[in-house]
C-alpha positions as CSV (number, residue, x, y, z in Angstrom):
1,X,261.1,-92.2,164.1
2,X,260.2,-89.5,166.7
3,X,262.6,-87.2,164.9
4,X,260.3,-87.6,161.8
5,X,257.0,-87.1,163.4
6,X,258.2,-84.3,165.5
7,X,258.8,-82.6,162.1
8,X,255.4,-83.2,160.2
9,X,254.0,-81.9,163.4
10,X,256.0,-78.6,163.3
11,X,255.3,-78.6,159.7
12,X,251.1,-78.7,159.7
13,X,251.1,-76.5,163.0
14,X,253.4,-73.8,160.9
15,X,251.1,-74.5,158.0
16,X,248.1,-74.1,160.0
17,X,249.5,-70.8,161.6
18,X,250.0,-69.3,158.2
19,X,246.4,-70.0,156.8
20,X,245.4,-68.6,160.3
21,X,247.5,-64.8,160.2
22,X,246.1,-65.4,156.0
23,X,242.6,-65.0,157.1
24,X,243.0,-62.8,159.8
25,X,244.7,-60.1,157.7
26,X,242.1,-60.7,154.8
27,X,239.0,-60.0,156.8
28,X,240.1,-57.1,158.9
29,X,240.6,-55.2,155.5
30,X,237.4,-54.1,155.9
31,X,235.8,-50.8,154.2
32,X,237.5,-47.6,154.5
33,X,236.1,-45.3,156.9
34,X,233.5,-42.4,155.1
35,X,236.4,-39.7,154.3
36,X,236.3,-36.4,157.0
37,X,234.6,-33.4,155.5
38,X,235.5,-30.2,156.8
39,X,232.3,-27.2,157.0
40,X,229.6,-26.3,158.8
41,X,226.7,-27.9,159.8
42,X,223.5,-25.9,160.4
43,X,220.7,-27.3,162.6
44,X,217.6,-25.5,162.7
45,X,213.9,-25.2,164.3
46,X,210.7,-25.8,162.4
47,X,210.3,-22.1,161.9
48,X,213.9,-22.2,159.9
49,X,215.5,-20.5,163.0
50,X,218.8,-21.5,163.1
51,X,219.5,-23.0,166.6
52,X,223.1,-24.8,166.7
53,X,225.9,-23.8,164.5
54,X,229.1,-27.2,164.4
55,X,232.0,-26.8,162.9
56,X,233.8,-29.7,161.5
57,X,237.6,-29.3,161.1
58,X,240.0,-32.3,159.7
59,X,243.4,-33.1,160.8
């Protein structure tokens, strides 16, 4: 009789673990990072003086 509970056991703790590592994998597919865009970005003054110049390169 112990031989028989001992597996039922195993079997909803197994069960349990897959529904677990199920969700887990579902919700950290979450949305996909904005893509990189290379260029250049321009800030500038109220006058329309540029002031700082970035550069954005992709790897």
């Amino acid at each position: 009789m112990g031989l028989k509970n001992r597996k039922i056991r195993l079997a909803i703790v197994l069960a349990l673990a897959v529904v677990a590592a199920f969700y887990a994998w579902r919700t950290s597919q979450t949305v996909a990072p904005k893509p990189c865009e290379p260029g250049r970005h321009e800030e500038k003054d109220a006058s329309g003086k540029v002031i700082k110049v970035t550069r954005t390169t992709c790897i």
